[in-house]
N, C-alpha and C positions, 0 to 999 in steps of 0.2 A: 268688358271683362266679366266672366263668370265669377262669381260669388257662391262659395259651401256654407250654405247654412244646415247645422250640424245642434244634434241634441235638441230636438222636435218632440214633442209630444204624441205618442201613436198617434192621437183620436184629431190632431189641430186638422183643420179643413183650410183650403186654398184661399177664403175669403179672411181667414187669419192672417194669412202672408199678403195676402195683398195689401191689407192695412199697413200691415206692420211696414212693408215698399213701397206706401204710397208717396212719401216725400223723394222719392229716388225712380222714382219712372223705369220700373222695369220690363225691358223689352222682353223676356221671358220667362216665366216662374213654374219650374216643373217640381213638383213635389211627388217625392219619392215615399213607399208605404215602410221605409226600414226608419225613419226618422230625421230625414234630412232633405234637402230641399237644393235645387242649384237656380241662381238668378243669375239670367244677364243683363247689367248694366252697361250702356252706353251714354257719355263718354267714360273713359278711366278716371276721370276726377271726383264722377259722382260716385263711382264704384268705388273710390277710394273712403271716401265722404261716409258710405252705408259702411263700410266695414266699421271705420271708428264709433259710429255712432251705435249700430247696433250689438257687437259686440259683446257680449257679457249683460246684455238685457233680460229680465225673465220674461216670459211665456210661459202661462200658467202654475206658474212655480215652479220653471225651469229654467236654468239659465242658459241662452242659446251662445251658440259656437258662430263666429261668422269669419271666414278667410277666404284667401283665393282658389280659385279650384282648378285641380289639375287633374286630366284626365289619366288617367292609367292604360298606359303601353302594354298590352300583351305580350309583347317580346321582351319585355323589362322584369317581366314576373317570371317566380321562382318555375311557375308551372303556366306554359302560354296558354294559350287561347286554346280549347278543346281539345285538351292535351292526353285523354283517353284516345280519343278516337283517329290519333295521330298512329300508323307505322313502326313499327321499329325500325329502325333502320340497317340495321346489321341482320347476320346469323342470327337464328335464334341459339338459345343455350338452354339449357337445362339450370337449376338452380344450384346446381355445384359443381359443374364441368368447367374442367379450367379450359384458357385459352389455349390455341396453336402457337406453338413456339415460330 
């Protein structure tokens, strides 16, 4: 199960999180430079296990976020994936020309 761990300290380094996962064996810990961090735990018991436990922990005087993580769908979002560089797909128009009846 991937784990969001969320509200990170800019400056924490990887050897941070590894501490902080080390009772929970994580198969991957990629940490992100926006302040959040995604681990995967194998099995889901122990994934479950890290979320309770970590939880609402501080980290430097901060209290981290931990829940499951769920990827974001492109096609789910308001504006998809590279959604400049997509076609129009119709006619073009002008900014105030109305339709063909």
């Amino acid at each position: 199960m991937d784990l969001f761990v969320g509200n990170l300290p800019q400056d924490v380094t990887p050897v941070e999180l590894d501490v902080l996962f080390l009772s929970f064996r994580p198969l991957r810990l990629k940490l992100e430079q926006r302040g959040f961090a995604v681990a995967t735990v194998i099995p889901d018991r122990l994934a479950l296990r890290a979320r309770q436990q970590l939880h609402g922990r501080p980290l430097r005087g901060r209290t981290i976020e931990v829940r499951e993580f769920f990827a974001r769908n492109p096609a789910n979002e308001r504006r998809g994936h590279k959604h400049r560089a997509r076609t129009w797909p119709g006619p073009e128009r002008r900014c105030r020309e109305r339709r063909g009846a």
